[in-house]
C-alpha positions as CSV (number, residue, x, y, z in Angstrom):
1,X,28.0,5.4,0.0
2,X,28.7,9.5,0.3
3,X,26.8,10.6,3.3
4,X,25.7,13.4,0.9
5,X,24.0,10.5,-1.5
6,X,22.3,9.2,1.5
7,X,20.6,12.7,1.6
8,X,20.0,12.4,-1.6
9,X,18.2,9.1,-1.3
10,X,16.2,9.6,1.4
11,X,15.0,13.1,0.3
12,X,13.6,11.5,-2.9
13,X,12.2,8.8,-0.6
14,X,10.0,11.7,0.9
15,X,9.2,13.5,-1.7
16,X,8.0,10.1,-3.3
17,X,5.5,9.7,0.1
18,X,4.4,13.8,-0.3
19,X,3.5,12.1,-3.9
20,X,2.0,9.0,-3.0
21,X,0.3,10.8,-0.2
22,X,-1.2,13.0,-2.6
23,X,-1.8,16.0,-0.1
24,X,0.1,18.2,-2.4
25,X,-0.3,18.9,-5.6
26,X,1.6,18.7,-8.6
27,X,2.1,22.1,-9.0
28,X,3.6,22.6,-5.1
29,X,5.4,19.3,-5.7
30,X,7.4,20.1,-8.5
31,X,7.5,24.0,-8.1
32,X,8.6,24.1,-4.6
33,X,9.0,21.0,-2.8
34,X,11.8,19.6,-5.1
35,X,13.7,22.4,-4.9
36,X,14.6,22.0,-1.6
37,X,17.7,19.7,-0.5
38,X,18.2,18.0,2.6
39,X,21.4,18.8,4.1
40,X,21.7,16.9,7.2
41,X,19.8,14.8,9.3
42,X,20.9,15.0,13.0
43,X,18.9,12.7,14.2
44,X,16.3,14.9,15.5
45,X,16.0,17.4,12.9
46,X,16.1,17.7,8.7
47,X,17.6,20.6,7.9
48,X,16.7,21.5,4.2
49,X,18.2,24.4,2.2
50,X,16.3,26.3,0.1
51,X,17.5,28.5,-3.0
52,X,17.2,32.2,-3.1
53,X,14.6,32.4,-5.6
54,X,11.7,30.4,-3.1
55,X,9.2,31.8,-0.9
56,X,10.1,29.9,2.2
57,X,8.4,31.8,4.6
58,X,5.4,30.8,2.0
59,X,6.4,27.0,1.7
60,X,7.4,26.6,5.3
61,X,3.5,28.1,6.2
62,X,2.1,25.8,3.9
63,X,4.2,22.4,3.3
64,X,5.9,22.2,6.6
65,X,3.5,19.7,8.2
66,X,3.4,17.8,5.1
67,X,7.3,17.3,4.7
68,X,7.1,16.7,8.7
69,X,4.6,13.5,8.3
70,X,5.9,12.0,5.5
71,X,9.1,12.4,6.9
72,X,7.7,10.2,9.8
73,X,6.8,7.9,8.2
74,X,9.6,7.4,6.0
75,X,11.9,7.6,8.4
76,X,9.7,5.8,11.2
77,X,10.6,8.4,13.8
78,X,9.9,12.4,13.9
79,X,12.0,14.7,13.2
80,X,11.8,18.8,13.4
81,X,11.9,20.5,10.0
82,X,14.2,23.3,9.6
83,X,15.0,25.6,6.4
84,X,18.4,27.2,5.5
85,X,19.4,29.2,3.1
86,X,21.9,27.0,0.2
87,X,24.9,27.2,0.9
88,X,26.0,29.0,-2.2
89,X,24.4,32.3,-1.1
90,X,26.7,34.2,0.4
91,X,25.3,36.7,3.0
92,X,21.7,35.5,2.7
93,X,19.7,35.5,5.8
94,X,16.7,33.8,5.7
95,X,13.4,36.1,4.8
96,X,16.5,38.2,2.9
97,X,15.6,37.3,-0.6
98,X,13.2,39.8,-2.6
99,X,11.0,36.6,-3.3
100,X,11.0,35.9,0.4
101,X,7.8,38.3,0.7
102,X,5.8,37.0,-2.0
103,X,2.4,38.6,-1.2
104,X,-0.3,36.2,-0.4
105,X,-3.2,36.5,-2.9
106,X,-4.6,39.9,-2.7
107,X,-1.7,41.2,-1.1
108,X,0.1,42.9,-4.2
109,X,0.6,46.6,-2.9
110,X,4.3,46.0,-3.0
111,X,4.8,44.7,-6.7
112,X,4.9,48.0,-8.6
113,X,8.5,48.4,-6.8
114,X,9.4,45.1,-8.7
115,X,11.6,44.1,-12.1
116,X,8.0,43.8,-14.6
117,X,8.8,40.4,-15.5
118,X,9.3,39.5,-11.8
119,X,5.5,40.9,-10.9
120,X,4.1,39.6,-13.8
121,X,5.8,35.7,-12.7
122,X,5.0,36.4,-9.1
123,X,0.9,37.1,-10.0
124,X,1.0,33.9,-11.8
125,X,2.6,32.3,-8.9
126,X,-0.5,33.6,-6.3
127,X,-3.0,32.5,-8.6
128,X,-2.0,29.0,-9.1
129,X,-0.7,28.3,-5.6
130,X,-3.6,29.9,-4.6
131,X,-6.2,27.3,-6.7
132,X,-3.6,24.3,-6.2
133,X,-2.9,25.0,-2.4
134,X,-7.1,25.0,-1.2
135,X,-6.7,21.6,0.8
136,X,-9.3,20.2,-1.5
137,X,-9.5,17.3,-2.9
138,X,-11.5,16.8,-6.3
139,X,-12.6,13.9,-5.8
140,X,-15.2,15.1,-3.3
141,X,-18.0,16.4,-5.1
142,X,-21.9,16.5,-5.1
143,X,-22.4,14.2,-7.9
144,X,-20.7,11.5,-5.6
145,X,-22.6,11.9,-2.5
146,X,-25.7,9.1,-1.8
147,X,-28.3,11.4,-0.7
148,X,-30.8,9.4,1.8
149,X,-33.0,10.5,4.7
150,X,-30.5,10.8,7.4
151,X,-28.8,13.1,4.6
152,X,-31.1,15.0,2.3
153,X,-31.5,18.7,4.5
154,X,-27.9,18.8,4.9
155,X,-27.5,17.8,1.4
156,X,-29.4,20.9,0.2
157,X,-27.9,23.5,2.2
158,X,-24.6,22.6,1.0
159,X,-25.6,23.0,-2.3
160,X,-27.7,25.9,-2.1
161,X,-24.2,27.6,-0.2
162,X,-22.3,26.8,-2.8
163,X,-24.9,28.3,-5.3
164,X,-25.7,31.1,-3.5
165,X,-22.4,32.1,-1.5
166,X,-23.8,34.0,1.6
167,X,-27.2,32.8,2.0
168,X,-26.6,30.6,5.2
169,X,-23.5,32.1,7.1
170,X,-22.1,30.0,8.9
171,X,-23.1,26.9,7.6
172,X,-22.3,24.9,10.6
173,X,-22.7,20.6,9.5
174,X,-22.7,18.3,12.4
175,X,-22.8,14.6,12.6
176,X,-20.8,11.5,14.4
177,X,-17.4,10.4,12.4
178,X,-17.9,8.5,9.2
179,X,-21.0,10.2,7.8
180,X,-19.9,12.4,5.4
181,X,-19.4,15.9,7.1
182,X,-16.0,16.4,5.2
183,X,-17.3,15.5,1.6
184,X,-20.4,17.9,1.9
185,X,-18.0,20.5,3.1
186,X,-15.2,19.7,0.2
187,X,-18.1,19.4,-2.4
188,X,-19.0,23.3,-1.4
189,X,-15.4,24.1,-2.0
190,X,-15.1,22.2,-5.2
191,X,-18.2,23.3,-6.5
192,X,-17.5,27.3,-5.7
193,X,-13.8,26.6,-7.3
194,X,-15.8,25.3,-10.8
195,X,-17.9,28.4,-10.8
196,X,-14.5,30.9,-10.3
197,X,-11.3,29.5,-10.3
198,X,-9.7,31.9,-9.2
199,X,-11.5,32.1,-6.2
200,X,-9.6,31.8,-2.8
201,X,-11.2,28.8,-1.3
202,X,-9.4,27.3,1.8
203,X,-10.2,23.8,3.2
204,X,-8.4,22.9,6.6
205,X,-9.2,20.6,9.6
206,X,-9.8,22.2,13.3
207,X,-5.9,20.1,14.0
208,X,-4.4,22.2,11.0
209,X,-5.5,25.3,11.9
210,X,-4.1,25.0,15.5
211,X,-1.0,23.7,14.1
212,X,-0.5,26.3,11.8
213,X,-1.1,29.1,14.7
214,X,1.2,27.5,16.8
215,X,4.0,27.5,14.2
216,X,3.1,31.1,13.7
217,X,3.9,31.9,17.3
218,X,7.3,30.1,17.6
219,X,8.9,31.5,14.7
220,X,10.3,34.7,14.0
221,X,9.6,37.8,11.5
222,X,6.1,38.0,9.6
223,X,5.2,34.4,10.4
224,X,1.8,35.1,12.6
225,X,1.3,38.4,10.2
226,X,1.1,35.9,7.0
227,X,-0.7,33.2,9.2
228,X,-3.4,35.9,9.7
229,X,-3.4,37.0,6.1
230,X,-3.4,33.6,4.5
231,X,-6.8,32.8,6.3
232,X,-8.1,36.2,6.4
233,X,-8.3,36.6,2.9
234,X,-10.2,33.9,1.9
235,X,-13.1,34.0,0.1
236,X,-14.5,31.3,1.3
237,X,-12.9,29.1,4.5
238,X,-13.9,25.4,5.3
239,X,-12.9,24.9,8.6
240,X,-13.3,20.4,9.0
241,X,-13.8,19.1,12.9
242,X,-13.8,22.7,14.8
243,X,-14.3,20.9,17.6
244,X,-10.8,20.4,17.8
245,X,-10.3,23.8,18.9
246,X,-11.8,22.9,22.1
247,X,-9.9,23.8,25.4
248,X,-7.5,26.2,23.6
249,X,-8.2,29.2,24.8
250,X,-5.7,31.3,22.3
251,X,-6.4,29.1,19.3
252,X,-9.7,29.8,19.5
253,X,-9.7,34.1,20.3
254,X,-7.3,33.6,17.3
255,X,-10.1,31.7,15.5
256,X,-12.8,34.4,16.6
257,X,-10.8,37.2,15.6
258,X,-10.7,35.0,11.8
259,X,-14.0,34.5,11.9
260,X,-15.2,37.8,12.4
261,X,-13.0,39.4,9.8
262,X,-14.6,37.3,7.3
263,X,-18.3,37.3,8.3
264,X,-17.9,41.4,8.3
265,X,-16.6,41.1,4.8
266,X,-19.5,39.0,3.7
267,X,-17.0,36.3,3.2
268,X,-18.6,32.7,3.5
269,X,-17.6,30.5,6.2
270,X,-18.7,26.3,6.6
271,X,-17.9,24.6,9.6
272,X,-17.9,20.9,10.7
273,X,-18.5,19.6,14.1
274,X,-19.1,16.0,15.6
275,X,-21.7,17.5,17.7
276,X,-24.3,20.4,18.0
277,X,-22.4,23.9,18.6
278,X,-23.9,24.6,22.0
279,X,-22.9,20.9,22.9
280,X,-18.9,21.4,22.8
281,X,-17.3,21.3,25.6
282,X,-15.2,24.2,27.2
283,X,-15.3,26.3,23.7
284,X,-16.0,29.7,23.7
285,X,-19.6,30.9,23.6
286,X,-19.0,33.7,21.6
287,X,-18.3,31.8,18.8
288,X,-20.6,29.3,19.7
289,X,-23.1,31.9,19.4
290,X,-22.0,32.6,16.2
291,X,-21.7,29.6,14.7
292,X,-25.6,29.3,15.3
293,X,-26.6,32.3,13.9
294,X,-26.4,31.1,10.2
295,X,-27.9,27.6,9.3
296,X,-27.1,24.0,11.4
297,X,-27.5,21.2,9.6
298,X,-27.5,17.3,10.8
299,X,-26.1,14.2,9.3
300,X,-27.5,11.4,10.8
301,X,-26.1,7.3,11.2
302,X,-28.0,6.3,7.3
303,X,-30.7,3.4,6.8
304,X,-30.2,0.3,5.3
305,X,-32.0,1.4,2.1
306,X,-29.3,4.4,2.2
307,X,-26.9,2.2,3.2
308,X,-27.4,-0.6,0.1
309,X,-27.6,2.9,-2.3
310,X,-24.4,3.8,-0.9
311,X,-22.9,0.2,-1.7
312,X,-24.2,-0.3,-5.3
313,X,-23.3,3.3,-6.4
314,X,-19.9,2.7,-4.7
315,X,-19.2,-0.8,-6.3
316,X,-20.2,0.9,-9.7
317,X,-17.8,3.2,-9.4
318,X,-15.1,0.6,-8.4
319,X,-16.1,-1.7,-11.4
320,X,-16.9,-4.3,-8.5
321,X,-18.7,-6.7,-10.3
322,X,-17.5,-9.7,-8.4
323,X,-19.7,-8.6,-5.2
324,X,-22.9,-10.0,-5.3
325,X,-25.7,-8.1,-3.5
326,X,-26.2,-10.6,-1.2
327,X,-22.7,-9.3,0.1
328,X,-23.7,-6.3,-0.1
329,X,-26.7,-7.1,2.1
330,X,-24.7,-8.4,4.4
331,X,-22.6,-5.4,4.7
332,X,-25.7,-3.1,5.1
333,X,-26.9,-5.0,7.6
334,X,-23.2,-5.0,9.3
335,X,-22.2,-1.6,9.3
336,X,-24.7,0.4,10.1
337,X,-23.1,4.0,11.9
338,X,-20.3,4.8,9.8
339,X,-20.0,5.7,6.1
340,X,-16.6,5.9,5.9
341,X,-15.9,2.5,7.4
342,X,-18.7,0.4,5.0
343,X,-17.1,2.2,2.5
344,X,-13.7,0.7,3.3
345,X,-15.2,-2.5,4.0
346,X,-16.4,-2.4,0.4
347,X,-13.1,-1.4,-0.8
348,X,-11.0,-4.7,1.0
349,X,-14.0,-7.0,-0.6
350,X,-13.8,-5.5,-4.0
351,X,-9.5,-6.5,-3.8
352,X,-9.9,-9.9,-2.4
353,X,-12.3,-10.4,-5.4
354,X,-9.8,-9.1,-8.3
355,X,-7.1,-11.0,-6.6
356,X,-9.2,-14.4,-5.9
357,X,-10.7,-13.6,-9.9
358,X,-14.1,-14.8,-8.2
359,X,-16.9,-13.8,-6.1
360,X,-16.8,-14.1,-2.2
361,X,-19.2,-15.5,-0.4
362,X,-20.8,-13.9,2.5
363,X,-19.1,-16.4,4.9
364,X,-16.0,-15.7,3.3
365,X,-16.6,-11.8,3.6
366,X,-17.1,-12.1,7.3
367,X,-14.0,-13.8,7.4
368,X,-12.5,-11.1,5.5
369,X,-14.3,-8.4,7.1
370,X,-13.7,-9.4,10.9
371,X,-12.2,-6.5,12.3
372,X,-14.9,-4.2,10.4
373,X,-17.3,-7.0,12.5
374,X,-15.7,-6.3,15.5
375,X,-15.6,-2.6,15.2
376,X,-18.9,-2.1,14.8
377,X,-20.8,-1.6,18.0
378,X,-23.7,-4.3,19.0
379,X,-26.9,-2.6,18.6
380,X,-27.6,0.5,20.4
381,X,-29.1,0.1,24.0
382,X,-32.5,1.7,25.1
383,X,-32.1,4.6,27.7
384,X,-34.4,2.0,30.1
385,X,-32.2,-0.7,29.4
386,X,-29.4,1.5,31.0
387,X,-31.6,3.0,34.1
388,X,-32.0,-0.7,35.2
389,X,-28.6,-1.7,35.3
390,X,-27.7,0.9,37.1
391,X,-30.4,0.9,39.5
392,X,-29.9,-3.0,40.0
393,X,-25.7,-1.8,40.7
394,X,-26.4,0.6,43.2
395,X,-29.4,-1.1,44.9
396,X,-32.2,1.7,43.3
397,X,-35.3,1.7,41.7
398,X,-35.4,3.0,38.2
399,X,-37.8,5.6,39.4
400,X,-35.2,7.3,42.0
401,X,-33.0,8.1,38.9
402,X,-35.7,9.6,36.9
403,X,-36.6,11.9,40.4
404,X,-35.7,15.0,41.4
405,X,-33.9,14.3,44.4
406,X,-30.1,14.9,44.7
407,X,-28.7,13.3,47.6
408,X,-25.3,11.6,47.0
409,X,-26.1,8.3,46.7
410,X,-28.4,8.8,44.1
411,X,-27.0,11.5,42.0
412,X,-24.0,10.0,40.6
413,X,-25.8,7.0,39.8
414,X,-27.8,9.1,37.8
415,X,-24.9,10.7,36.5
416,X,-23.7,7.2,35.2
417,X,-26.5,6.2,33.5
418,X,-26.0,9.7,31.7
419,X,-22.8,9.4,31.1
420,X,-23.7,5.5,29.3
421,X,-26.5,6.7,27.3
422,X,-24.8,9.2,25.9
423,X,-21.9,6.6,24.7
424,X,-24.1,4.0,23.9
425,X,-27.5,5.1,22.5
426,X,-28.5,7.1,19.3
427,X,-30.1,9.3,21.3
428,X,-29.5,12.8,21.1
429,X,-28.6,15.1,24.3
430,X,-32.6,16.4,24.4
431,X,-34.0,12.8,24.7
432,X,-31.4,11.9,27.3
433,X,-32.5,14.5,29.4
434,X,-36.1,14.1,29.0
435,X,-35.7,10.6,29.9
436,X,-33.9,11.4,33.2
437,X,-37.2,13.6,34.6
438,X,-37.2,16.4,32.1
439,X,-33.2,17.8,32.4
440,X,-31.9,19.9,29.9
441,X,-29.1,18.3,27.8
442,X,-26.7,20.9,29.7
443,X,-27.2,18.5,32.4
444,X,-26.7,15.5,30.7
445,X,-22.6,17.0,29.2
446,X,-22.3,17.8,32.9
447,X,-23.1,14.4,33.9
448,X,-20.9,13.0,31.4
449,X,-17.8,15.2,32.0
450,X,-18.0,14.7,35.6
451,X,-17.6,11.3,35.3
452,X,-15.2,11.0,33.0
453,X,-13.0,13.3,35.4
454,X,-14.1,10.7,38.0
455,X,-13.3,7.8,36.6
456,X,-9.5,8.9,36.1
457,X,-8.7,8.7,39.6
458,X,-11.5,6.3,41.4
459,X,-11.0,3.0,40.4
460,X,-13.9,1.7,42.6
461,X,-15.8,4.0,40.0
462,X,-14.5,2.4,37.1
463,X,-15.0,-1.2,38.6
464,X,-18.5,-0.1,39.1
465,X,-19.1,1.0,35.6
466,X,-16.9,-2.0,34.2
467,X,-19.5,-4.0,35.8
468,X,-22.8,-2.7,34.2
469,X,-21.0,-2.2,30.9
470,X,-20.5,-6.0,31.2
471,X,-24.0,-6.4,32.3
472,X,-25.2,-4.2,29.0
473,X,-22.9,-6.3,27.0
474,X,-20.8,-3.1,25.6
């Protein structure tokens, strides 16, 4: 086979995964994507060629990181992306094209210098790769989200921001993994988008935005300037696990510099977190302060009644019939912390049904469902149930933890049981505190980072913990 039909092949390959994937559109697909060739793989890097006619400083912004992970997996290894001009235009440098500085949406100042069937195609262009380039994903909406009590305040402010862009700004939605942070926030996006689609919503996670920066900064020409446009300019940005931002000192002054530029516009901004603002660790306080001046919202681990609402409106919509609800029960009572995970225990179910053309039992779901089983946490410990253990380790009464002295051999102990309760208990960083003798939860994320530091290089420390994780049965 030609080495240039091997190119061939395997570029379809990933454009097939981009498609299966489904984290670009049609439009982007078709319009921008496929136009690219891959030239060569060396074995660490794709080099694709691009013709004269696409934005590629545009596209490489956008779609790099997309090409790059379904490359991955395609290929089973990484490779570097890299874009080169085709071959067949001579003297073309890259960024030399007139297209090559398509103006981002809003960004039109330059057009009037343009061929008027070239500006009219290149507005066309902004508005639809504005609407299909969002990061959103429709099937997130309102309409789809079991309300319950863990659920129903931050179920209302997203919808009154979407209705009323500007009345809580930030929303800033926090809540463990798996209960539904990144719907609400897509829903608000979605919704918006229904009421003006032409509006510039832009949905990306905390890792995205870092990524994206950080591309910005290692290549050359108007890379960071259209980085800072492209984020800048929207009307509304949706900003998914900001957490992630944490420890990156330029990611984040890059971040607050964004954020401000919107908020001064009157621009609205949602943010997600897997914990309270003032609870993240080594972020700045500026913007913590500022992501606390709008509205904060909690999604909290949902009941059982929630839970079975969540399963019978899910298997509904899956045309599930084969799952009784004494399965359904069983999940409930199974998978209680995370969403997202009884959701795709109900998805595995409702296959090995249509396949088997019966209904499983509840033995034969556990069987199905055993990694889900093992997963899912035991049930959450008591704060007292913790202070014993590791009073009986260390040879202390429960008492001396909950005290105010601080001498050594009593203050780390103390710091372990924080560190535990905060792992392995529901409750939040207040209640830990006030069950250590009143301390404010900024000692309890100080406990807990300390040893975590700890516990890297002091293996009698782990052993020691080890031990009373045992004894707690986690």
């Amino acid at each position: 086979m030609k080495a240039d039909s091997r190119e061939k092949l395997l570029w379809a390959d990933i454009v097939n995964d981009m498609r299966r994937r489904g984290d670009v559109g049609m439009y982007g697909l078709e319009n921008y994507i496929c136009k690219l060739e891959l030239k060569e793989d060396t074995g660490t890097k794709l080099i694709l060629e691009y013709p004269s006619d696409l934005p590629i400083m545009w596209l490489e912004l956008n779609y790099k990181e997309n090409i790059a992970n379904s490359a991955a997996c395609v290929m089973q290894a990484a490779r570097e992306i890299e874009f080169v001009p085709h071959a067949t235009q001579h003297g073309t440098e890259p960024g030399g094209a007139s297209t090559q500085n398509l103006p981002m949406p809003s960004d039109t100042e330059s057009s009037e210098q343009a061929e008027p069937h070239l500006t009219a195609l290149k507005r066309r262009v902004v508005r639809r790769t504005g609407s299909f380039n969002s990061g959103l994903n429709e099937e997130y909406d309102f309409d789809s989200f079991v309300v319950g009590d863990n659920s129903e305040f931050a179920y209302a402010a997203a919808q009154a921001t979407a209705q009323q862009p500007g009345k809580y700004n930030p929303l800033f939605i926090h809540g463990s993994s798996g209960l539904g942070k990144t719907h609400l926030l897509q829903a608000i996006g979605n919704s918006m988008r229904k009421v003006d689609d032409e509006a510039r919503v832009l949905y990306v996670t905390g890792e995205n935005f870092t990524n994206s920066y950080i591309d910005a900064l290692a290549s050359k020409g108007d890379a960071l300037r259209n980085f800072r446009r492209k984020f800048r300019k929207a009307d509304v940005l949706l900003i998914d696990d900001v957490q992630f931002l944490a420890h990156k000192g330029k990611t984040q002054e890059e971040f607050f510099y964004t954020f401000n530029a919107l908020f001064e516009s009157g621009k609205q901004i949602v943010l997600t977190a897997d914990c309270p603002a003032a609870d993240i660790i080594d972020f700045d306080e500026r913007l913590k302060s500022r992501f606390v001046q709008g509205l904060s919202v909690a999604l909290r681990a949902p009941s059982y009644e929630t839970r079975m609402a969540i399963l019978r409106a899910k298997r509904w919509r899956k045309r599930s019939e084969l799952l009784s609800d004494e399965v359904l029960d069983f999940l409930a009572k199974s998978i209680t912390r995370s969403v997202r995970r009884l959701e795709g225990a109900l998805t595995r179910l409702a296959t090995f049904a249509s396949f088997s053309h019966r209904r499983p039992t509840v033995q034969e779901a556990r069987a199905q469902l055993r990694e889900f089983m093992y997963e899912e946490p035991a049930a959450r410990l008591a704060i007292k149930d913790i202070q014993q253990c590791v009073a009986d380790e260390y040879h202390l009464r429960v008492a001396d933890l909950n005290g105010r002295r601080r001498t050594a051999n009593i203050a780390q102990p103390r710091q372990i049981a924080m560190f535990l309760a905060r792992h392995h208990t529901a409750c939040s960083l207040q209640d830990i505190g006030a069950a250590f003798g009143g301390r404010d939860h900024g000692t309890v994320i100080h406990a807990t980072r300390t040893i975590e530091q700890r516990m890297v290089n002091q293996p009698q420390l782990r052993e020691s913990v080890g031990r009373i994780m045992a004894a707690l049965g986690v």
